[in-house]
Biopython code that builds the backbone (N, CA, C, O; Angstrom):
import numpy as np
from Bio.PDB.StructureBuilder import StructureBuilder

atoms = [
    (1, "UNK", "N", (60.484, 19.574, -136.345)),
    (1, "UNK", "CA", (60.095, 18.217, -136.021)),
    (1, "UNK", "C", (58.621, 18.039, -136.373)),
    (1, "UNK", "O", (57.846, 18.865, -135.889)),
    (2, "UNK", "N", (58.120, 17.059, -137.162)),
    (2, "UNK", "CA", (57.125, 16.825, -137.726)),
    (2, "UNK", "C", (56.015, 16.463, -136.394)),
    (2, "UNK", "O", (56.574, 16.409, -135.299)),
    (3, "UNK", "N", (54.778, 16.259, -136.396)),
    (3, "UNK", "CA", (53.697, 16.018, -135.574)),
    (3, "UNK", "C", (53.198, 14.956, -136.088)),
    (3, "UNK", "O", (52.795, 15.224, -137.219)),
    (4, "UNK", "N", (53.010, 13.794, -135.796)),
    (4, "UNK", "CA", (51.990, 12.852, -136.472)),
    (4, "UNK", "C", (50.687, 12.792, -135.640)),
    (4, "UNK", "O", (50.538, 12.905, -134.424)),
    (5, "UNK", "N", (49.872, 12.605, -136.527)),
    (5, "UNK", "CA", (48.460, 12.681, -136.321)),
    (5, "UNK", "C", (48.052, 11.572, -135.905)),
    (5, "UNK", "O", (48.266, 10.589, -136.615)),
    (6, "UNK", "N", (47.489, 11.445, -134.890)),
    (6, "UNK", "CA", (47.231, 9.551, -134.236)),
    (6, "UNK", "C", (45.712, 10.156, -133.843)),
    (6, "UNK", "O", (45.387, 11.226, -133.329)),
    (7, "UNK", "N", (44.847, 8.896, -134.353)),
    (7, "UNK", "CA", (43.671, 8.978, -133.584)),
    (7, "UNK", "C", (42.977, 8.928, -132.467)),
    (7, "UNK", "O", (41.863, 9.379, -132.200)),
    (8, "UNK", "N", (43.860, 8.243, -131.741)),
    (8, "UNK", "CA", (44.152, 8.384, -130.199)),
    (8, "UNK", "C", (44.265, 9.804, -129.590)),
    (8, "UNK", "O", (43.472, 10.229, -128.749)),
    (9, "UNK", "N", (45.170, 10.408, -130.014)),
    (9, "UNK", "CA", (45.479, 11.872, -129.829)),
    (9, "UNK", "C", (44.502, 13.082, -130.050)),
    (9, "UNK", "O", (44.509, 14.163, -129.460)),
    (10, "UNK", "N", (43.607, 12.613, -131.105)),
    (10, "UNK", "CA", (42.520, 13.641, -131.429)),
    (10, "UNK", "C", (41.568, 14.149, -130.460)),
    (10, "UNK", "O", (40.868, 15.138, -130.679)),
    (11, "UNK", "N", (41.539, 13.415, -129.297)),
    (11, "UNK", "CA", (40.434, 14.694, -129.165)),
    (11, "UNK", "C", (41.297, 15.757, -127.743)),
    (11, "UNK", "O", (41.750, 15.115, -126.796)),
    (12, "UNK", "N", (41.399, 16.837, -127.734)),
    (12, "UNK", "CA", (42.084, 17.717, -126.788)),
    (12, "UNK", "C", (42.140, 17.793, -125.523)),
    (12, "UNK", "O", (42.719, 18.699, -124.924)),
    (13, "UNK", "N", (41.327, 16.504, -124.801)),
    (13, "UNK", "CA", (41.148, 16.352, -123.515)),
    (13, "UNK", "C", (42.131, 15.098, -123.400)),
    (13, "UNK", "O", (42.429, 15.053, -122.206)),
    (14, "UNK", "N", (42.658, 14.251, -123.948)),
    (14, "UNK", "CA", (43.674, 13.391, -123.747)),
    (14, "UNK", "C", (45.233, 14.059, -124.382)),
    (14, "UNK", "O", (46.153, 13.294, -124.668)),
    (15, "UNK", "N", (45.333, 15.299, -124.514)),
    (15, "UNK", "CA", (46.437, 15.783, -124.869)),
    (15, "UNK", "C", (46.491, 16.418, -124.132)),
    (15, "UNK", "O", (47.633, 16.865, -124.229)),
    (16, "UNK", "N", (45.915, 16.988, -123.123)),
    (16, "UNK", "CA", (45.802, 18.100, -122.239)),
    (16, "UNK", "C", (45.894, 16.760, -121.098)),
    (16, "UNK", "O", (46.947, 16.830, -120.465)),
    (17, "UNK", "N", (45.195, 15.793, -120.775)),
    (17, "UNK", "CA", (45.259, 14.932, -119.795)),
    (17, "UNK", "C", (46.729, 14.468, -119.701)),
    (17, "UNK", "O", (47.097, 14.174, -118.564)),
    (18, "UNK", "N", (47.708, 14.342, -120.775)),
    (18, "UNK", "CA", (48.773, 13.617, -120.883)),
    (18, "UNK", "C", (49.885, 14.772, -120.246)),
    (18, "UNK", "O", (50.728, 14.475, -119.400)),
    (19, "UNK", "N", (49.718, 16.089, -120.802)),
    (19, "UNK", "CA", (50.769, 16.994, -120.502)),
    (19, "UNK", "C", (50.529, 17.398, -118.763)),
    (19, "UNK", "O", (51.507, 17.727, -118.092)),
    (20, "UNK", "N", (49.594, 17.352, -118.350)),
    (20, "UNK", "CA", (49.239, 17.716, -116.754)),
    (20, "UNK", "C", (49.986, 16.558, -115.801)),
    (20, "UNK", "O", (50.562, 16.800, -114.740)),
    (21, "UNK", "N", (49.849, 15.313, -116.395)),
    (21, "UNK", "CA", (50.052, 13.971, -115.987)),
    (21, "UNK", "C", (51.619, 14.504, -115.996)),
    (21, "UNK", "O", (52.026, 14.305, -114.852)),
    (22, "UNK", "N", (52.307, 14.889, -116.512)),
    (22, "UNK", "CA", (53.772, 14.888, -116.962)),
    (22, "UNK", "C", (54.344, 16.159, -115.989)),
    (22, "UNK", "O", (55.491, 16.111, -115.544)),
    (23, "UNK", "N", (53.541, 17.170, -115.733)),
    (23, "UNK", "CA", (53.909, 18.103, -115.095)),
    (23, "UNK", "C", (53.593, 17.918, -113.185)),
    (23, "UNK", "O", (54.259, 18.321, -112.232)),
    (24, "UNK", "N", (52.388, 17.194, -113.243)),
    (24, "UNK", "CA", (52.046, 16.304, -111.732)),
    (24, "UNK", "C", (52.889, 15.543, -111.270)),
    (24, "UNK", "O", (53.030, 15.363, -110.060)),
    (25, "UNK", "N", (53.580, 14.977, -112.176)),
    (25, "UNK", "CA", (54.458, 13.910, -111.928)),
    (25, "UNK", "C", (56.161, 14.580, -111.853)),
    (25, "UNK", "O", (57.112, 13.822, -111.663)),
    (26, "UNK", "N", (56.306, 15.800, -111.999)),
    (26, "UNK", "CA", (57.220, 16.863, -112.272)),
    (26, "UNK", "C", (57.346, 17.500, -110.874)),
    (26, "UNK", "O", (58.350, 17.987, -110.354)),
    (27, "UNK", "N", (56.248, 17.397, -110.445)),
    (27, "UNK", "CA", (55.785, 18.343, -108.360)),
    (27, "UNK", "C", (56.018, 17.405, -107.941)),
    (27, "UNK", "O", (56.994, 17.500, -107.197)),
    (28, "UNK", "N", (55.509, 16.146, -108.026)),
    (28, "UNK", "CA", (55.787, 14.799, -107.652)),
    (28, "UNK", "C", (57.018, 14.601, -107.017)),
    (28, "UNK", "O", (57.237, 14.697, -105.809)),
    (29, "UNK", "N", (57.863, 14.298, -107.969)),
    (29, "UNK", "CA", (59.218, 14.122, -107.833)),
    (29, "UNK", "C", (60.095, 15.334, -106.993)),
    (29, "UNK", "O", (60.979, 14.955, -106.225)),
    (30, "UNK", "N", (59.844, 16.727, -107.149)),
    (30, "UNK", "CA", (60.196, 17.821, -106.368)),
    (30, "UNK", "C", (59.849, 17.772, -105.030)),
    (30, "UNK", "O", (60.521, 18.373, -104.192)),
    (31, "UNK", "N", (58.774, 17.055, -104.710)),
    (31, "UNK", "CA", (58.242, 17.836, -103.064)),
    (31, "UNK", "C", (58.791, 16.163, -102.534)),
    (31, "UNK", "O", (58.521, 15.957, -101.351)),
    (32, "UNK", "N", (59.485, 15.023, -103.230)),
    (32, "UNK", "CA", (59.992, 13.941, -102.689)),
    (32, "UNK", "C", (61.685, 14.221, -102.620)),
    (32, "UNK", "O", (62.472, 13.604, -101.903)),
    (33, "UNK", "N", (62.072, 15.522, -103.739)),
    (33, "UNK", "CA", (63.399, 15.715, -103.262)),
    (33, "UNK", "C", (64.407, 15.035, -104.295)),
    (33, "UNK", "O", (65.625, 14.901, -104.177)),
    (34, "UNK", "N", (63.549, 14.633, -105.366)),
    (34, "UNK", "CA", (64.272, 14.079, -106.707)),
    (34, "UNK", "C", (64.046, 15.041, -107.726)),
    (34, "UNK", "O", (63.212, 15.092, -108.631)),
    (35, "UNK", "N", (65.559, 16.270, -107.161)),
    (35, "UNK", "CA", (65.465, 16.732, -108.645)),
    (35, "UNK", "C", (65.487, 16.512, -110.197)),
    (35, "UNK", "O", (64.820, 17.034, -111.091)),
    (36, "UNK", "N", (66.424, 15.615, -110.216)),
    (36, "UNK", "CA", (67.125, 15.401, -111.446)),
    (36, "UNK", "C", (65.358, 14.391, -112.523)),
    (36, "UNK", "O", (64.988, 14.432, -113.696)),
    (37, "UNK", "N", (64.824, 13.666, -111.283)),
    (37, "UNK", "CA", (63.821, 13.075, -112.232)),
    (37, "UNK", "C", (62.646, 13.955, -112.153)),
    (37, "UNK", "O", (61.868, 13.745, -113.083)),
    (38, "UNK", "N", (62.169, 15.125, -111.112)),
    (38, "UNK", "CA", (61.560, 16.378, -111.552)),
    (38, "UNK", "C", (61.831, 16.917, -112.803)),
    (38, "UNK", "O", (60.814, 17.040, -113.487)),
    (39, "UNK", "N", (63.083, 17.355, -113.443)),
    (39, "UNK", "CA", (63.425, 18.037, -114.362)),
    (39, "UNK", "C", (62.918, 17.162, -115.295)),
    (39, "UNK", "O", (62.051, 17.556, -116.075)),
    (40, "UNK", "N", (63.556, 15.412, -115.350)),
    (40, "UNK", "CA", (63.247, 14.989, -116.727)),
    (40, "UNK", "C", (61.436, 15.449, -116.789)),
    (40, "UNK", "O", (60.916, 16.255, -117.560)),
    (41, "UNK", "N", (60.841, 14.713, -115.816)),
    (41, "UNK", "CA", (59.328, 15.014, -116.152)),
    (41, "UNK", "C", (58.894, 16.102, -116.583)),
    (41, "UNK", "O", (58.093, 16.153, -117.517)),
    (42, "UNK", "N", (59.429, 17.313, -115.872)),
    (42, "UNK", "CA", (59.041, 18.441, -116.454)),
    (42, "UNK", "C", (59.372, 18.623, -117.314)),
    (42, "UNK", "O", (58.425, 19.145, -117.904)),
    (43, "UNK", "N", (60.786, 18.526, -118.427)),
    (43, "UNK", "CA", (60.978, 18.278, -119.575)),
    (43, "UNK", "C", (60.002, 17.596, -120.898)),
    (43, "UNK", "O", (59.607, 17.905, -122.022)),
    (44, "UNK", "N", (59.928, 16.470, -119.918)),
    (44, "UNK", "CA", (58.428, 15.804, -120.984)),
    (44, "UNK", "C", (57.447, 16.722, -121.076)),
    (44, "UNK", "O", (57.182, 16.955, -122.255)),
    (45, "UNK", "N", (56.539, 17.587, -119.994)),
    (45, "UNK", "CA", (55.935, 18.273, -120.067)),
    (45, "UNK", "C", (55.722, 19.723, -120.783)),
    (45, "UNK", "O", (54.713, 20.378, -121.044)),
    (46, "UNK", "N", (56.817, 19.890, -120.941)),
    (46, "UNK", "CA", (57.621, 21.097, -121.735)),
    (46, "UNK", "C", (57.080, 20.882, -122.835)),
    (46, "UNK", "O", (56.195, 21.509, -123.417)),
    (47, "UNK", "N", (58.152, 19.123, -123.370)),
    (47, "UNK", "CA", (58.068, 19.101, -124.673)),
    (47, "UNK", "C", (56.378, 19.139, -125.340)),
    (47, "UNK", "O", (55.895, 19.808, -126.254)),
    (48, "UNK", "N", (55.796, 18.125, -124.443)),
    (48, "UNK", "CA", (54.548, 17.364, -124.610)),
    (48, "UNK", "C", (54.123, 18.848, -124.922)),
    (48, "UNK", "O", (54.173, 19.182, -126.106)),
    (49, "UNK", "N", (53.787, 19.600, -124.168)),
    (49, "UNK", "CA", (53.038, 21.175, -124.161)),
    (49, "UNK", "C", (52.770, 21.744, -125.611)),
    (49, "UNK", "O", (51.746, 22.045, -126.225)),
    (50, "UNK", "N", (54.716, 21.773, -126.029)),
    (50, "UNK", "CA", (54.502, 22.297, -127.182)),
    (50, "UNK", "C", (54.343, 21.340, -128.326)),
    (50, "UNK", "O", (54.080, 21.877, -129.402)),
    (51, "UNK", "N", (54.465, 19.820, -128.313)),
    (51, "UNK", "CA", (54.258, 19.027, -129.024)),
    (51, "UNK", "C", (52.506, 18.987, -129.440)),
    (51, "UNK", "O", (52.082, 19.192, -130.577)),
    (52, "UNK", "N", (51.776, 18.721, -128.412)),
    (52, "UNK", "CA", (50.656, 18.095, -128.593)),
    (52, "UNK", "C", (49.674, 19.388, -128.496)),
    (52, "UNK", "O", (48.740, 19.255, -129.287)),
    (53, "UNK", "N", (49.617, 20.504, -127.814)),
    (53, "UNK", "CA", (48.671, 21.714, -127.705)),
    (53, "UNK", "C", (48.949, 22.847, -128.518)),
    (53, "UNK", "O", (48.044, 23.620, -128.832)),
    (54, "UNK", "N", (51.120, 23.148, -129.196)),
    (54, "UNK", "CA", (50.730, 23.836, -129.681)),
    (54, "UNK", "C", (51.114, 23.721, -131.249)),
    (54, "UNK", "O", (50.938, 24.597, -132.096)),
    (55, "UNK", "N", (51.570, 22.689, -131.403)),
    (55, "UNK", "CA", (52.280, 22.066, -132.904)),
    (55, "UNK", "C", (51.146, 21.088, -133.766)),
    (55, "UNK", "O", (51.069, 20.891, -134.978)),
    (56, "UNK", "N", (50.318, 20.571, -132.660)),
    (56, "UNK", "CA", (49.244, 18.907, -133.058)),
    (56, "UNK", "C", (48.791, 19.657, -134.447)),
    (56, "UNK", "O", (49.237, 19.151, -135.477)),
    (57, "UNK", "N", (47.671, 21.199, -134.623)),
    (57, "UNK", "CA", (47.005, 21.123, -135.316)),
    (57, "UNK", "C", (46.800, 21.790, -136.863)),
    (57, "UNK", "O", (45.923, 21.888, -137.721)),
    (58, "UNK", "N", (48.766, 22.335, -136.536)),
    (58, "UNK", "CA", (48.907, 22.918, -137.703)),
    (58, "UNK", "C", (49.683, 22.156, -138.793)),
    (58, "UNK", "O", (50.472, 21.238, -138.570)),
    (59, "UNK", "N", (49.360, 22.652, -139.996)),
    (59, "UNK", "CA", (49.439, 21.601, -141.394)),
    (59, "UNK", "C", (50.549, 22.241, -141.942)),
    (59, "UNK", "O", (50.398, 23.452, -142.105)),
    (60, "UNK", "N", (51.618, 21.770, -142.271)),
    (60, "UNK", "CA", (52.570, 21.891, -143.032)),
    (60, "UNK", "C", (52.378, 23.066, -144.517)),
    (60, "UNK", "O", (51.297, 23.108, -145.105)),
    (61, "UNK", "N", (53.201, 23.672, -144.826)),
    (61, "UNK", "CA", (52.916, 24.677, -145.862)),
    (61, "UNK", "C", (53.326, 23.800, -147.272)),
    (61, "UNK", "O", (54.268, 23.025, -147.438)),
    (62, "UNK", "N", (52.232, 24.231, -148.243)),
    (62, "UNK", "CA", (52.496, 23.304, -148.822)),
    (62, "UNK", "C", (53.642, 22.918, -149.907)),
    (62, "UNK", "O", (54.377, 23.901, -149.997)),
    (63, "UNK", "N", (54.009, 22.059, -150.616)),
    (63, "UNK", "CA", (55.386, 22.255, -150.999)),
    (63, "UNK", "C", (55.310, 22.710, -152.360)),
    (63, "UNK", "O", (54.280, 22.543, -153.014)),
    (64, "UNK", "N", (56.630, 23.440, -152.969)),
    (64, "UNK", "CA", (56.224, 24.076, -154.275)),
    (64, "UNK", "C", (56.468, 23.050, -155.201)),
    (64, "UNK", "O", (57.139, 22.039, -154.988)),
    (65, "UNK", "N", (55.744, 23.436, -156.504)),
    (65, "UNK", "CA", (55.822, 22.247, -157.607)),
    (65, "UNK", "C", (56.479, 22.375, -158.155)),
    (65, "UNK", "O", (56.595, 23.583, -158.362)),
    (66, "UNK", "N", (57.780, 21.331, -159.119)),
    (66, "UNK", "CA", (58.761, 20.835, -159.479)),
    (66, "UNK", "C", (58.437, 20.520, -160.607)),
    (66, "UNK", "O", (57.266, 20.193, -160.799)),
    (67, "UNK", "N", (59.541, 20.527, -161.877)),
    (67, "UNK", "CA", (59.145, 20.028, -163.479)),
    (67, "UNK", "C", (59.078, 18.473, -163.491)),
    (67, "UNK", "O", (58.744, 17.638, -164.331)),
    (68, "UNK", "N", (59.659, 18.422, -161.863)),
    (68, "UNK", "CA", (60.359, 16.692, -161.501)),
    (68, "UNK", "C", (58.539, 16.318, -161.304)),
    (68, "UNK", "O", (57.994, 15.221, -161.416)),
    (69, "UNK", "N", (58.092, 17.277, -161.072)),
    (69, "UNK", "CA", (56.323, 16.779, -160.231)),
    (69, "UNK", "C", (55.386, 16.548, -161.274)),
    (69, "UNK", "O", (54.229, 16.137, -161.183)),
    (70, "UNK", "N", (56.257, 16.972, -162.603)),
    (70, "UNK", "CA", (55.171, 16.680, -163.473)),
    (70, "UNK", "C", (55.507, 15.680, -164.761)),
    (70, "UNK", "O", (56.542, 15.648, -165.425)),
    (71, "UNK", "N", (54.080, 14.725, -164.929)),
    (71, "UNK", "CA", (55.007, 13.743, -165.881)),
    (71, "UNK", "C", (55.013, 14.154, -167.329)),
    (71, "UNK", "O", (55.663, 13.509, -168.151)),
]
sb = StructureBuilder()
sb.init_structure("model")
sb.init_model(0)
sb.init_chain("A")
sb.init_seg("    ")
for serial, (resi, resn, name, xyz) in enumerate(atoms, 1):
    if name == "N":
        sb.init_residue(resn, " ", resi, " ")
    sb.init_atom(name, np.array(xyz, "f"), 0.0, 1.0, " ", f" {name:<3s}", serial, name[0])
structure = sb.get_structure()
């Protein structure tokens, strides 16, 4: 799954602010006794984790060149 790069997203304290938010909101829902919407949150948090801290900053390998690539 691809990562898009948003400028919003760039600096590591609002990607880190977003995934905590998701996992707070994950205890949240647990210590009120709503599992099922604990899990989704923590799910987001999961994903978010590995989406945004550990996928955001790596670059795709690059692709090999084709006779199609050349005119």
């Amino acid at each position: 799954m691809a990562v898009q790069q948003s400028q919003f997203l760039n600096p590591l304290w609002r990607r880190v602010a977003i995934v905590a938010f998701c996992f707070i909101w994950s205890a949240f829902e647990f210590w009120n006794g709503e599992a099922f919407w604990g899990v989704i949150a923590g799910g987001m948090g999961i994903y978010g984790a590995w989406m945004y801290l550990y996928e955001y900053n790596k670059t795709p390998p690059p692709a090999a060149k084709t006779d199609e690539d050349n005119p």
